[in-house]
C-alpha positions in Angstrom: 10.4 29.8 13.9 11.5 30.5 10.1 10.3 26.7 9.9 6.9 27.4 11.5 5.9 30.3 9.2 6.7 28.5 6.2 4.6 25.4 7.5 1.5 27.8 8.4 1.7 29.7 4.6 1.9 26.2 2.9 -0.8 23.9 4.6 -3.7 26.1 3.4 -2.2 25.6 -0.2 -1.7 21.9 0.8 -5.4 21.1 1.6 -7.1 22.9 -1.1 -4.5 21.1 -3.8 -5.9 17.7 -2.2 -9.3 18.3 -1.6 -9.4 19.7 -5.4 -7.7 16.3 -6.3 -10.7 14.4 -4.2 -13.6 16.4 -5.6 -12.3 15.9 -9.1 -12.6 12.6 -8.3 -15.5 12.1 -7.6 -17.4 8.6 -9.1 -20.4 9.2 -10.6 -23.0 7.2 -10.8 -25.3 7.9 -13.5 -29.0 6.6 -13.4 -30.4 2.7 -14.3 -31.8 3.8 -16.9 -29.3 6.6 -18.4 -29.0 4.7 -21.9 -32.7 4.7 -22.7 -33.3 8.5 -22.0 -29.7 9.5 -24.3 -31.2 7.2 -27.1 -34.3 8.9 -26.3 -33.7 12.6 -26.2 -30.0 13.1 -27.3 -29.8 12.4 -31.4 -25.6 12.8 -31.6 -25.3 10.0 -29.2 -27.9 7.6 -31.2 -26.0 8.1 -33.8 -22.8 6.9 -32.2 -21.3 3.7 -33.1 -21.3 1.2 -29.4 -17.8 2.3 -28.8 -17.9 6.1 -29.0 -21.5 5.8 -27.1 -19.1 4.1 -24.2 -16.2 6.6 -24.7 -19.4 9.4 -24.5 -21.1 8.1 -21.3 -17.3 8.1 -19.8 -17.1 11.7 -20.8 -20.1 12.5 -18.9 -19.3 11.0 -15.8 -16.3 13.0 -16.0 -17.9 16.0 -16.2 -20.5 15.6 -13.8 -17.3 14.8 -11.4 -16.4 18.0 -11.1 -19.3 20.8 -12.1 -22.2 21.3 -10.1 -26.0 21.2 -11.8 -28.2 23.3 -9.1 -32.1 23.8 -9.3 -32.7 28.0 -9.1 -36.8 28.1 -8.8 -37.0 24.7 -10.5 -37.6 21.5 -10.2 -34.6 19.0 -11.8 -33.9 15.5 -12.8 -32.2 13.0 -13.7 -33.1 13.9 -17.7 -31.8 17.7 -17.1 -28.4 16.6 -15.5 -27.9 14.4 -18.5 -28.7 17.0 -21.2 -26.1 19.8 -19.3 -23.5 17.1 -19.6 -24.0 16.2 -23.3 -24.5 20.0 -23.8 -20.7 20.0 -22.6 -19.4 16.5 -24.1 -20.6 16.5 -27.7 -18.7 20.4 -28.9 -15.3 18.6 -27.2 -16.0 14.9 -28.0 -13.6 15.4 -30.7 -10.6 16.0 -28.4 -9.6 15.7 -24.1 -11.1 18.6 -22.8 -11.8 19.6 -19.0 -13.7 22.6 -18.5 -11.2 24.6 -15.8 -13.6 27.7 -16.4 -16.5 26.3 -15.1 -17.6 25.2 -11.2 -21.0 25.1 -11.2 -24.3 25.2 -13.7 -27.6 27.1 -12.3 -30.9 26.0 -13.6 -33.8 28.2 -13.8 -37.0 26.5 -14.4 -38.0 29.4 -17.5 -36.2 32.7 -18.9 -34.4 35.3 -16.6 -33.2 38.6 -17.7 -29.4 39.5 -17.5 -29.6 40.1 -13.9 -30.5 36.5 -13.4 -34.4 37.9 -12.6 -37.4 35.7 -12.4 -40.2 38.3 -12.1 -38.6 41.1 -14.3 -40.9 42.1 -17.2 -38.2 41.2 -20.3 -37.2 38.1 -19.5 -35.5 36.9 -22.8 -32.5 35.3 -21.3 -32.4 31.7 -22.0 -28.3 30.8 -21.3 -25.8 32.9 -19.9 -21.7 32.2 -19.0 -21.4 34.3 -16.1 -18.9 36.8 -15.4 -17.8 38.5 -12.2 -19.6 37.7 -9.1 -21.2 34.6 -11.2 -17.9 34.1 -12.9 -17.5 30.2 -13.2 -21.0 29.5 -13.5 -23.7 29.1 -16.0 -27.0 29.6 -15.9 -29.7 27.8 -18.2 -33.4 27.6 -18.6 -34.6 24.3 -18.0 -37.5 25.1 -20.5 -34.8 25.8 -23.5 -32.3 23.5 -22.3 -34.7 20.9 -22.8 -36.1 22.1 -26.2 -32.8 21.7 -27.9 -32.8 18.2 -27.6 -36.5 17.9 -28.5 -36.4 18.0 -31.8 -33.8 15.4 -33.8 -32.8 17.8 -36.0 -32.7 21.4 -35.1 -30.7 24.9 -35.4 -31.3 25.9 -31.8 -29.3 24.4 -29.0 -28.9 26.6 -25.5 -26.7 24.2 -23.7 -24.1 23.8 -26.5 -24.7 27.5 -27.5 -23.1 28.5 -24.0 -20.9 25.3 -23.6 -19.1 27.0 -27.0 -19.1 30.4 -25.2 -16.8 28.5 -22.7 -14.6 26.8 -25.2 -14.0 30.5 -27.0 -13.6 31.7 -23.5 -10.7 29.3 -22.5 -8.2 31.8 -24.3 -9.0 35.1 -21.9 -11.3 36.5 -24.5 -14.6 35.2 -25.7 -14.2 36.8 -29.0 -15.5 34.2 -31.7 -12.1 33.4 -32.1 -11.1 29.7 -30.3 -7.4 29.7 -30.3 -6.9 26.9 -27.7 -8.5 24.9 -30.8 -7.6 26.2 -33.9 -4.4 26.3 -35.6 -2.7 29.4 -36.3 -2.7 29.4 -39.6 -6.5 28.8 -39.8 -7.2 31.8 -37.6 -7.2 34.4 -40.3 -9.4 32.0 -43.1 -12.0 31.4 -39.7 -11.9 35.3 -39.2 -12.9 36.1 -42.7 -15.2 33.2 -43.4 -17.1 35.0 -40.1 -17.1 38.2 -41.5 -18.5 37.4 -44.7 -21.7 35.1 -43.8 -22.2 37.8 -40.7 -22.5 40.3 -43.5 -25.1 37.9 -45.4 -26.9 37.5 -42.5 -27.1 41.1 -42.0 -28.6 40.9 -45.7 -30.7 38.7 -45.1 -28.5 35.9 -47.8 -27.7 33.5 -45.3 -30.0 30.9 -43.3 -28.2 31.3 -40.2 -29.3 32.1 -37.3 -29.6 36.4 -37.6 -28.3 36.7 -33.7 -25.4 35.4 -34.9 -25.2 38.8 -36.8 -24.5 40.4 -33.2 -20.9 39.5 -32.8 -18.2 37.2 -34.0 -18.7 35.8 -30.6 -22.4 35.1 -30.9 -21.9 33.8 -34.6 -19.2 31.4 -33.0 -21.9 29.4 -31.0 -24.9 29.8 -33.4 -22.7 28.3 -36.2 -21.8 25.7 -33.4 -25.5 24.7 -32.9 -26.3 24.5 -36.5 -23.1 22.5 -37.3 -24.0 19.8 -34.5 -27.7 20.0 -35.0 -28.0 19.9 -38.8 -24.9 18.9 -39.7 -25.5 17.6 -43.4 -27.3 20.7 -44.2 -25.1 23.1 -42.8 -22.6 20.8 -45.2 -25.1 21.9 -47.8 -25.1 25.1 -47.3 -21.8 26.3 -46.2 -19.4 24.0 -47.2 -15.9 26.1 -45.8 -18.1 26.9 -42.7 -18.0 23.3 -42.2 -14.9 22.2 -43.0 -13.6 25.1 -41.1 -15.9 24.2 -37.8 -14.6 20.0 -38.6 -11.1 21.5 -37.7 -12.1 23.0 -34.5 -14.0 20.9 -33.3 -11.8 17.6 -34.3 -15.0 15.9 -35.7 -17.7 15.2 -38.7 -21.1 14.9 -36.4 -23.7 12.6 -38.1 -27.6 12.9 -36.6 -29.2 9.9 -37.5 
């Protein structure tokens, strides 16, 4: 009887260990013509060598193995999926990561307000990591998701704005503060290196994006879409930024 117990408690465990271990296995199949629209829309991977381009498109079938890219009032393809997975790929190509905090991505086909609205009046949301109810989600507006990429070299990314919330998040706290990828002893120089250009930015001294001026959270992604979109000016400009971010995120990006 003490035998049967046991058996019922562990096969519900059983089956959801191996159907995770089938889902995250998932082969992906991206579409015929996957290479023209990176080279196309997606300036980090044109400027990848033949080999890390391979290594990247891997990446992405990886990804797209195991989160789920749903239309919310929109209409999605092939192009969308694509730019959510290299919204994920290119702030971890420097290292193995697999985003356990993260199940599905919603799209919304425009802005939505914090409680994911469509029709509400101040709809200035344009990428959100959801907590609670939503937790292992995202949500993204097709209309910005796509604007990020549009322009080669650019300041303003949604997708890896929120795909850096995650990696900050992958400690407990979404604080600005990435400790799953920074060293210890670099956590107190990255801490005051925020503090300072937050303060310029406050002033109106620094060229960074002034929402970064909300928190050290919020400066954490902007700087992470100005490092990967403009990365020789952001060189330029802040110098230990840079280096700083090179050490999180294990890589030098060149946009070609």
């Amino acid at each position: 009887m003490t035998g049967l117990i046991f058996f019922l408690i562990i096969l519900p465990i059983l089956i959801l260990v191996i159907w995770k271990k089938k889902s995250n296995n998932i082969s992906i199949i991206l579409p015929k013509n996957y290479r023209e629209l990176l080279n196309t829309h997606v300036a980090y991977y044109r400027a990848l060598n033949d080999e890390d381009k391979q290594r990247f498109e891997e990446r992405i079938k990886k990804f797209l193995s195991y989160v789920r890219i749903h239309a919310v009032n929109a209409e999605i393809d092939d192009l969308d999926k694509l730019l959510v997975a290299c919204s994920a790929v290119i702030p971890t190509f420097g290292f193995d990561w697999h985003y356990y905090n993260l199940s599905d991505v919603l799209i919304y086909a425009d802005t939505f307000d914090e409680k994911f609205s469509i029709t509400a009046k101040d709809r200035n949301v344009s990428g959100m990591v959801g907590t609670g109810a939503m937790q292992r989600m995202m949500i993204l507006s097709q209309c910005a998701l796509r604007e990020g990429f549009k322009n080669e070299l650019s300041q303003n990314n949604t997708g890896i704005h929120e795909f850096v919330h995650l990696l900050d998040k992958a400690d407990g706290e979404t604080d600005g503060i990435p400790e799953a990828l920074l060293s210890k002893q670099y956590t107190i120089p990255w801490i005051n290196y925020m503090n300072d250009e937050i303060e310029k930015i406050k002033q109106g001294k620094s060229d960074i994006n002034v929402y970064g001026a909300s928190n050290k959270a919020e400066f954490f992604a902007v700087a992470a879409e100005y490092f990967f979109g403009e990365p020789e000016k952001f060189r330029q400009e802040h110098r230990q930024l840079f280096e700083m971010m090179e050490k999180i995120f294990h890589q030098q990006p060149v946009v070609k």
